[in-house]
N, C-alpha and C positions, 0 to 999 in steps of 0.2 A: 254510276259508271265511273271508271277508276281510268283517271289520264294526270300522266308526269312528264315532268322533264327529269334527262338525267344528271345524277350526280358526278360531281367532278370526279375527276381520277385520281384517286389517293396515295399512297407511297407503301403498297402492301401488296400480297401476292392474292388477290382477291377479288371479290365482284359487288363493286357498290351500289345499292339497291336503293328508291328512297320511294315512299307509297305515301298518297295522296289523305289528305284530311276534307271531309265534307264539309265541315265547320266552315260558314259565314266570316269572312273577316272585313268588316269594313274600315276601310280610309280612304282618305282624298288625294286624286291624284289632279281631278280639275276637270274643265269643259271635256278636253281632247277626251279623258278616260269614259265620258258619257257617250261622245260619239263614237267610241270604240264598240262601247256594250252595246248601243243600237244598231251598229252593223252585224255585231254577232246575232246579234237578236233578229236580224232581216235578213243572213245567210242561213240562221235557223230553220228559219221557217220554209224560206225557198227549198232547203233541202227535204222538209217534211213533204213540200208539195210534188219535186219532181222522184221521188223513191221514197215512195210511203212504206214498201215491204222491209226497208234496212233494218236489219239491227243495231244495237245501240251503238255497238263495237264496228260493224261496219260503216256506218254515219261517221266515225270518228277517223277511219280508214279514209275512208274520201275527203274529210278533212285535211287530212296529211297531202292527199295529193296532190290538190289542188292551192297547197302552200299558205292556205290562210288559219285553220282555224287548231287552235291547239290550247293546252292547259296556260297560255298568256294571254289567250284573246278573250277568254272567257265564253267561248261554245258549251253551247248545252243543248241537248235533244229539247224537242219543241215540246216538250209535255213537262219539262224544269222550265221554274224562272228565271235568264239569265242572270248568273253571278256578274258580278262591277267587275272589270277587271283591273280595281284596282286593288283585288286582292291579290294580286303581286307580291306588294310591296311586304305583306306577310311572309311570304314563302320561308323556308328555311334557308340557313347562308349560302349552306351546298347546292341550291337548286338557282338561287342567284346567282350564286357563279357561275354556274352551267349556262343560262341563259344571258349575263353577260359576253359570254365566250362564244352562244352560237349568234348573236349578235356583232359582234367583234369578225367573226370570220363572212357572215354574210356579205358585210363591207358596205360601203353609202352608198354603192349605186345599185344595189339590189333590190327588187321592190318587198321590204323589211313589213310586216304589217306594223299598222298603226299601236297597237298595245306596246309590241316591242320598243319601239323610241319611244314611248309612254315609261313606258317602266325604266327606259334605260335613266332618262331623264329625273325620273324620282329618286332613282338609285343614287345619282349622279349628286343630288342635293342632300339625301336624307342618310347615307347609308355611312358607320363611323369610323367604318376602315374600307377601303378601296388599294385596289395592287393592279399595276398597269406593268403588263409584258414588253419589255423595251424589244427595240427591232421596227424598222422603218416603214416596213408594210403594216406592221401589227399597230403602231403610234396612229399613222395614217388611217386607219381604219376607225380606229377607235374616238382616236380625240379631233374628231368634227368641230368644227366653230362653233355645232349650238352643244356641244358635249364643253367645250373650254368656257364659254358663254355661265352655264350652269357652272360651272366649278368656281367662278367668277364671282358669281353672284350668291354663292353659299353664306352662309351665316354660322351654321352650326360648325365646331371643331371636327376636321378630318385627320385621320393616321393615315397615309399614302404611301403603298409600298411598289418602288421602280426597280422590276426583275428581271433578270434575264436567263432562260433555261438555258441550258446547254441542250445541244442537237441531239449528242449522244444519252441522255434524259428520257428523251421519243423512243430512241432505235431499242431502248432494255427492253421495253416490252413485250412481250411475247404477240400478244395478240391484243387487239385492240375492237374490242366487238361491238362499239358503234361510233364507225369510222366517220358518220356524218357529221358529229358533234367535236371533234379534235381540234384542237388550238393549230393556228398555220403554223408553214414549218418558219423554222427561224432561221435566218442567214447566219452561217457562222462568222465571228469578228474574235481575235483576241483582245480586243481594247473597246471595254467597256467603257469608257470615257466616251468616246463617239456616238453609243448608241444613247446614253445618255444624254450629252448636249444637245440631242434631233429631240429628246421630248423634252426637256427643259424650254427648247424654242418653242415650243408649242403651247405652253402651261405657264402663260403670263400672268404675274400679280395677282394668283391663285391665293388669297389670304384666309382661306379658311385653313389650311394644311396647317399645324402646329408642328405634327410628327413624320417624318420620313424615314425611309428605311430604302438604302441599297442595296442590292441585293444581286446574288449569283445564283444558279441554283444548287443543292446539294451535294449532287455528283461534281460539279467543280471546285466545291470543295476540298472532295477525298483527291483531284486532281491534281491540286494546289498544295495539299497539306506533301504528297509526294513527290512532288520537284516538278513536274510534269511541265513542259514549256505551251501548254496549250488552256491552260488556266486563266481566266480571267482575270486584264490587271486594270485599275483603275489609276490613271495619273492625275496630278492635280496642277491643272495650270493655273497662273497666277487670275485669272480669271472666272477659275469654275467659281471659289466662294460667293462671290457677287451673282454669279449665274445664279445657284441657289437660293440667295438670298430676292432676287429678283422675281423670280418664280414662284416663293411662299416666302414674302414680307415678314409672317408670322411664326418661321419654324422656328422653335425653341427645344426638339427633340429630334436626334442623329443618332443612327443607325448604319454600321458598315457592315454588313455580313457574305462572306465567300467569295472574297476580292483579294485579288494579290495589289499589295500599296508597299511601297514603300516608306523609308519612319521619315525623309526626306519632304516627301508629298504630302504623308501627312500632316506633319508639323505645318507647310504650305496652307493646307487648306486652314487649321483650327486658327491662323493667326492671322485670319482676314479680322479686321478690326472688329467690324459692325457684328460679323457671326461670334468671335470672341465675348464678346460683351453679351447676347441675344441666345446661347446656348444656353439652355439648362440642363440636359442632358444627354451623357455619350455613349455610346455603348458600342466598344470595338474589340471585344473580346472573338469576337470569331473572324478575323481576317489574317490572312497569310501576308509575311514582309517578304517583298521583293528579292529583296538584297540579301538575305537572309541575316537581317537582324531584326532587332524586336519592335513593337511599337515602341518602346519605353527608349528607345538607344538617342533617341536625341532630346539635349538637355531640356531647350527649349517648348520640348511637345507642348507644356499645359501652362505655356507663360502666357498673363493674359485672359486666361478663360474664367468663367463663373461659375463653373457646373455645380448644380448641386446633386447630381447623382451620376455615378461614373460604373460602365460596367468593362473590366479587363483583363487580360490573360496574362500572366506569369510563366513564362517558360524558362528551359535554360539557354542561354543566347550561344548563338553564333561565335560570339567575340568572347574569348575568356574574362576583358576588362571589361565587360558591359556587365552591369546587374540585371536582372531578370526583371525589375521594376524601377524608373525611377523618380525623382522625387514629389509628392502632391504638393510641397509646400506653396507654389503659387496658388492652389485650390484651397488653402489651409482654413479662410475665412468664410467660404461658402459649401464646401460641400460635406453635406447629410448621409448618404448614401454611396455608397462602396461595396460593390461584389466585383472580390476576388476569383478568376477560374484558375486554381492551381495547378499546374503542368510542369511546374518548376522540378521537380523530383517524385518519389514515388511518397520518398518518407520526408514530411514537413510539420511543424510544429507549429504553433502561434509565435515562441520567440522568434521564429526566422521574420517576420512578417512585423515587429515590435518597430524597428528603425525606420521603415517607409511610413508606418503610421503614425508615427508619435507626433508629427506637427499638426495633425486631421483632429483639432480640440471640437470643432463644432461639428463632429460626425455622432451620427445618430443609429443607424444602422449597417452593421456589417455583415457580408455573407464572405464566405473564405472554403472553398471545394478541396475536398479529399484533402484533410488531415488525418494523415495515419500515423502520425510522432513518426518517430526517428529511431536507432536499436536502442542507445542508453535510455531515451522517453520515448516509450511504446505509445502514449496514451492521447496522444497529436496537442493536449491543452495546457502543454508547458510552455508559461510566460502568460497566460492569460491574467496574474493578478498584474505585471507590469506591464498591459496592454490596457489594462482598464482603468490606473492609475494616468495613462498618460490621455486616454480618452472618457471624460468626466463625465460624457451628453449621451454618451453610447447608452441605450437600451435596449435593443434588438441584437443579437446573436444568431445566423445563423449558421450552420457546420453540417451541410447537405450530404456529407461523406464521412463524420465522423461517428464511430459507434460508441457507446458507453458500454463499457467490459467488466470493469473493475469499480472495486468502492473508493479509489482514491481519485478516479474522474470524476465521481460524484461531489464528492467531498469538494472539489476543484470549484466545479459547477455552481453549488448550493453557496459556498463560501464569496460568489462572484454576486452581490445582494442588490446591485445597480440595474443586471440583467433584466428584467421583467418579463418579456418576449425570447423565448427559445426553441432552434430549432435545430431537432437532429436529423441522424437517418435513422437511430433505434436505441435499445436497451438490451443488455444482456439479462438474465435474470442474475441478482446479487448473492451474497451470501448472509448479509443482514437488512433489516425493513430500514427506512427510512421517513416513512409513510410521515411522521409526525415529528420529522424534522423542523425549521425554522427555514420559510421560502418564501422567496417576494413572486414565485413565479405568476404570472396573469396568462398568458397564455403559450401552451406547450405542443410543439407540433414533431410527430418521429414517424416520416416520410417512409422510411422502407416495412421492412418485415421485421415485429417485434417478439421476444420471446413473452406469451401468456403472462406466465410469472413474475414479470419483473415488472409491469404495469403496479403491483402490490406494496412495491417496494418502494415507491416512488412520491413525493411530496406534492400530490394534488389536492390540498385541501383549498391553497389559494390562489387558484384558478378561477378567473372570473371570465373568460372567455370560452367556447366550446374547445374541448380536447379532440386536436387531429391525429389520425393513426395511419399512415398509407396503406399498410396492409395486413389483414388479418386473416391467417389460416387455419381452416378447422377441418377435421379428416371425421370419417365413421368410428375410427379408432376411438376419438374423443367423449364418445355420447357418456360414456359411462365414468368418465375421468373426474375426478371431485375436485381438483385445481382447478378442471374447466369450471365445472360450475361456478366456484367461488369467483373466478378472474370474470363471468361474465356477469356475475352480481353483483360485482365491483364496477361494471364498465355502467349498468344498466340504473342500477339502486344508489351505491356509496358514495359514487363523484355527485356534487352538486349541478354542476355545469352541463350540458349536450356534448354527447361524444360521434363524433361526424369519421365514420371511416372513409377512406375512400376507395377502398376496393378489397370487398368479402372473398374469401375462395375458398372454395368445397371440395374436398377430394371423397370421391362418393362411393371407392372400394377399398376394400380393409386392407392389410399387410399380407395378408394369407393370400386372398384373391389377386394382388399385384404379385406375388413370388408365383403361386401358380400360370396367372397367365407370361412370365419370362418364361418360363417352360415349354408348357404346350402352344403357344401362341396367340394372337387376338383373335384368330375364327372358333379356338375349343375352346376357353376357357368359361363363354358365356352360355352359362345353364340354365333351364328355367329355374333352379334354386336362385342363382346368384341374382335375377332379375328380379323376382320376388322379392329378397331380403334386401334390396338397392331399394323398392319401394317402403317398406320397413324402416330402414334405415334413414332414409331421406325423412320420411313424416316426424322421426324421434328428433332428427339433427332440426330440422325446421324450428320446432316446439323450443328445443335447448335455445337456440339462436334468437328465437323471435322476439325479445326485447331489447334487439340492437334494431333499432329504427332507420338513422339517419345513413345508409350506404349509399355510395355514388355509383360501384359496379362492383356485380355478383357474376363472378369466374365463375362455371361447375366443371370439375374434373368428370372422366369417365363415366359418367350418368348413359346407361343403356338403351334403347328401344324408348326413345324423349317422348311422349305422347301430349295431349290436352292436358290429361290428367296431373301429368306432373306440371305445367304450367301451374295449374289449380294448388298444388302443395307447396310452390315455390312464393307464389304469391305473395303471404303474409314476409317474406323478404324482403321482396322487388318493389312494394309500394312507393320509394320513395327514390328508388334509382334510377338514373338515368341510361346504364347501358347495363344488357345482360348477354351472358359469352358462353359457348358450351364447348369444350375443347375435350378431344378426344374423346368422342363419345358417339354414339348412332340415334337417331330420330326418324320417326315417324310423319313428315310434315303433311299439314292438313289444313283446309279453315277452318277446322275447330280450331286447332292449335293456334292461329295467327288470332282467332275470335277473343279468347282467351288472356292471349300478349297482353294485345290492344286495352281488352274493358279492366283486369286486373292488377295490370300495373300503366298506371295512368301517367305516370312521368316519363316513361321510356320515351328514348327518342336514338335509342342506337344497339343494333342485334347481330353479334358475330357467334359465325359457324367456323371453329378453325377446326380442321383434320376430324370433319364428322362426315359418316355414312349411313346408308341402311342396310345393315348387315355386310355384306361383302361385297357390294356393288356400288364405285360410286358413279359411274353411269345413271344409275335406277337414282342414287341421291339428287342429283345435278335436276333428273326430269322430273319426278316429284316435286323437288324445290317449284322447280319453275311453274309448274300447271297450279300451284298452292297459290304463289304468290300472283300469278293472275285471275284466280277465282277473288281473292283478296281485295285486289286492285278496284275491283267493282262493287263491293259492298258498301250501305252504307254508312259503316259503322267504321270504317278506314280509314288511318292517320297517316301521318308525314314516319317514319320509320327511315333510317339508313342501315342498311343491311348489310356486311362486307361477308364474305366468304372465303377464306384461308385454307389453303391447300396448298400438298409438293407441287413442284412444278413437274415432274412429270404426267400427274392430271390431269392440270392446267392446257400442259400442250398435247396431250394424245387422248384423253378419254373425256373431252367433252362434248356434250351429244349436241346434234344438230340445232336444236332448238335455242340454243345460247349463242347462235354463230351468230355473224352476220351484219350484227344488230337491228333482228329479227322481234325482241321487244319493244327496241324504238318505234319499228316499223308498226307495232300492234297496238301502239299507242300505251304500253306500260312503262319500260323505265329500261334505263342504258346498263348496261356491265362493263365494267373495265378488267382486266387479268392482267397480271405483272409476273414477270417473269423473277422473282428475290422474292425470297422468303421474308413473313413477318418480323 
């Protein structure tokens, strides 16, 4: 029988799905989690005795009612042997969250069952990142003395992130289809400084915390970045570092993100002694300055500190006389690590960036975002030999926004022989090989979408680490193409090393068939020809593709009338990915189909449906969907899946059938949907 909690609500225009795993998981959670399973085990049975006719799904009904038994307490119809319920502690993160959350709003004086403060408890000790929603009912609620108690008495290293959503965060939503599981609402405050000091009081000489994270939520971000007076500011009184430090003895990593500070306050905060000293790490590249000048505008900011890894943003300031960065030199002797977020201008080169770096002699890794050069240097890696002369320890490079176009970036590149470690967004394809150039490279990573051909060109023979690709596009066009074949004998055969893409995509109608259907439109264009040779086509592309092994997520474009079957031909793909997408396309959903998912691709653990239908209906889509994924929910062969569903929003809000309302699978004991009103 198939019973979930739901999945958190995500930041997509969509419906998060997540489906239960039969699989056994044990661990320990302690005596309590024994007496737990034995009362489920003794509600079991009572219920077998007073409504022997239930069904399994009904039994599970009357569980919900009666507020005890659910996928945490560990209920099982009286003909299963109660599962521990301490397989909690397994669940997936999204379903922890979920169940910290309907815990959190339940509140202490609710009568909570026992599983739940079982689990909160374990969470509480075991789990490696933890995010606490600031706000004085939500604090209150959550960090109980025996929830501070456990935080207390932790041992193992925590990351702990203190957030605060904004109101207007709730109100996007369009709809919210199971309203029972919703975070309370949050009091609105412009001064996040307050709602912070209320949980820092609360979160005494918490010494497992190493890592903290401030935090705003998104949307006051975009509020912040546009002047907005309703944006969240953080001030720093002479006070709060010691609060901090008070709080987590042990934190040695800082985090500011989507906070209006000023460069005033902040400098305040980094030059509390003890945290000066006790920092290792800063990262305040995403916060908004008050005053509107930069972090970098006071001399002072990094006098003092140790950091050895710094993450910061570069813009153009406010004040003509302020520079956009400035100086590391009090960091000169410690810190390793440095990423740049460049916002400074459109067109930036490495020599603009040569004078704030030149004193960083014991820096080891550099990141430096969107280098596009400049008009006289197009190529953004002018100054890179007197950037590497002035930094001796550098090994790591990477250039997440720069592309290689031309042979004289190359050339640039290969010539820089200290590099080791390099990372771009891509490669053009060249005009000469290079293949058996002279390269210290060890490991090469090009994050975005690369041209086929220029993978050829390129000096991977001394590569000793797997070669990453972000993204690799192959169309039906390609089946017959002989650059393809060679560039994927090259990826599969010639490189010595594991080639790890991270996200396949398949466009699965030819050029002809995309110009006809702008034409006549998406309800004529699809013939029984065109679906035919889509199955055709797909088997060829499969066969071409199928000694690229290691993909993390397989897109498929326009893929028609999706059945089991094709699950079955996609397969030899998917084996080792973790999420699979179908966009713009129509399917046939079934338990075949989900049967199929589940036993063939054994890694999956994430399944989007963006802008797919069945035919011209997606009313008929939506209910399909849903009777699929509850026949699903109950078999035994069922895993943990997160399932998001992307659609326009006018769908969303007018053509969703009843059965999605309500949160009416909550109610049926399957799993929550959330809808947002913003597009993917």
């Amino acid at each position: 029988m198939g019973r979930t909690l739901g999945a958190s609500p995500s930041v997509s225009c969509g419906g998060n799905v997540v489906l239960p795993s039969k699989k056994p998981r044990p661990t320990g959670i302690g005596r309590l989690s024994e007496g737990v399973a034995k009362r489920s085990e003794l509600r079991a049975a009572r219920r077998s005795q007073t409504a022997p006719t239930m069904s399994q799904r009904d039994m599970q009904h009357q569980a919900a009612a009666d507020g005890c038994a659910s996928a945490a307490d560990g209920y099982s119809p009286a003909s299963e042997a109660p599962p521990s319920a301490t397989r909690l502690l397994d669940l997936p993160p999204v379903l922890l969250d979920d169940i910290a959350c309907r815990v959190m709003q339940l509140g202490a004086r609710s009568m909570l069952p026992l599983t739940c403060r079982a689990f909160s408890q374990a969470r509480v000790l075991h789990a490696p990142a933890l995010r606490i929603q600031l706000g004085r009912q939500c604090c209150d609620q959550l960090l109980t003395p025996q929830v501070v108690a456990a935080l207390q008495a932790r041992t193992s290293k925590l990351a702990l992130t203190l957030w605060q959503p904004g109101t207007e965060d709730r109100t996007r939503r369009k709809e919210q289809l199971a309203p029972t599981l919703q975070l309370p609402q949050t009091e609105y405050t412009q001064d996040y400084t307050n709602l912070l000091a209320h949980a820092l009081a609360k979160l005494d000489n918490c010494a497992a915390v190493e890592v903290c994270k401030l935090a705003a939520g998104q949307y006051w971000q975009q509020q912040a970045s546009t002047g907005s007076s309703r944006a969240y500011r953080l001030r720093c009184p002479p006070g709060l570092a010691q609060h901090l430090l008070d709080s987590f003895p042990s934190l040695t990593a800082l985090t500011l993100e989507g906070l209006c500070i000023s460069s005033d306050a902040l400098a305040t905060l980094l030059s509390h002694p003890p945290l000066a000293l006790q920092l290792q790490q800063l990262d305040i590249a995403d916060i908004i300055s008050q005053d509107g000048d930069e972090p970098g505008a006071v001399d002072s900011l990094f006098q003092g500190l140790r950091l050895k890894q710094l993450r910061i943003v570069a813009v153009y300031p406010a004040q003509p006389d302020t520079p956009p960065l400035r100086s590391f030199l009090p960091m000169a002797q410690h810190l390793t690590h440095l990423h740049i977020m460049n916002q400074y201008r459109l067109g930036s080169d490495l020599s603009f960036f040569v004078e704030y770096l030149q004193p960083l002699a014991q820096l080891q890794v550099l990141t430096i975002s969107h280098l596009n050069g400049t008009v006289s240097h197009p190529n953004g890696l002018e100054g890179l030999a007197e950037l590497l002369q002035a930094l001796p320890q550098l090994h790591t490079l990477q250039l997440p926004g720069t592309r290689i176009k031309d042979q004289q970036q190359l050339i640039t590149l290969l010539a820089a022989t200290q590099i080791t470690n390099l990372q771009l967004d891509a490669v053009d394809a060249l005009d000469a090989s290079y293949a058996d150039a002279p390269c210290n490279w060890q490991r090469l990573e090009l994050i975005g979408m690369n041209d086929r051909g220029a993978l050829s060109c390129l000096p991977l023979h001394s590569l000793s680490q797997p070669l990453v690709l972000g993204e690799y596009w192959f169309s039906v066009d390609d089946i017959l193409d002989p650059a393809v074949a060679a560039s994927l004998h090259l990826l599969a055969e010639a490189i010595k090393v594991p080639v790890n893409i991270k996200e396949l995509l398949l466009s699965m109608l030819p050029s002809e068939v995309r110009a006809r259907r702008s034409e006549v439109g998406d309800n004529r264009f699809l013939t029984p020809a065109v679906l035919q040779q889509q199955r055709v086509d797909l088997a060829q592309l499969v066969a071409l593709l199928q000694p690229l092994q290691c993909c993390g997520k397989v897109r498929v474009y326009n893929l028609h009338q999706v059945t089991a079957a094709d699950v079955v031909a996609l397969a030899p793909l998917c084996r080792d990915c973790t999420h699979f997408e179908l966009y713009d396309g129509s399917i046939e959903p079934s338990l075949e189909f989900w049967h199929q998912l589940v036993q063939l691709m054994p890694a999956l653990q994430k399944v989007t449906f963006s802008y797919v239908t069945i035919g011209v209906s997606k009313v008929y889509f939506y209910t399909a969907m849903h009777e699929s994924l509850q026949l699903m929910a109950e078999q035994p062969w069922a895993r943990w899946l997160d399932i998001t569903i992307h659609d326009d929003l006018t769908v969303i809000a007018h053509k969703l059938p009843a059965c999605w309302r309500a949160g009416s699978w909550l109610k049926s004991g399957i799993f929550k949907v959330t809808m947002w009103n913003e597009l993917p």
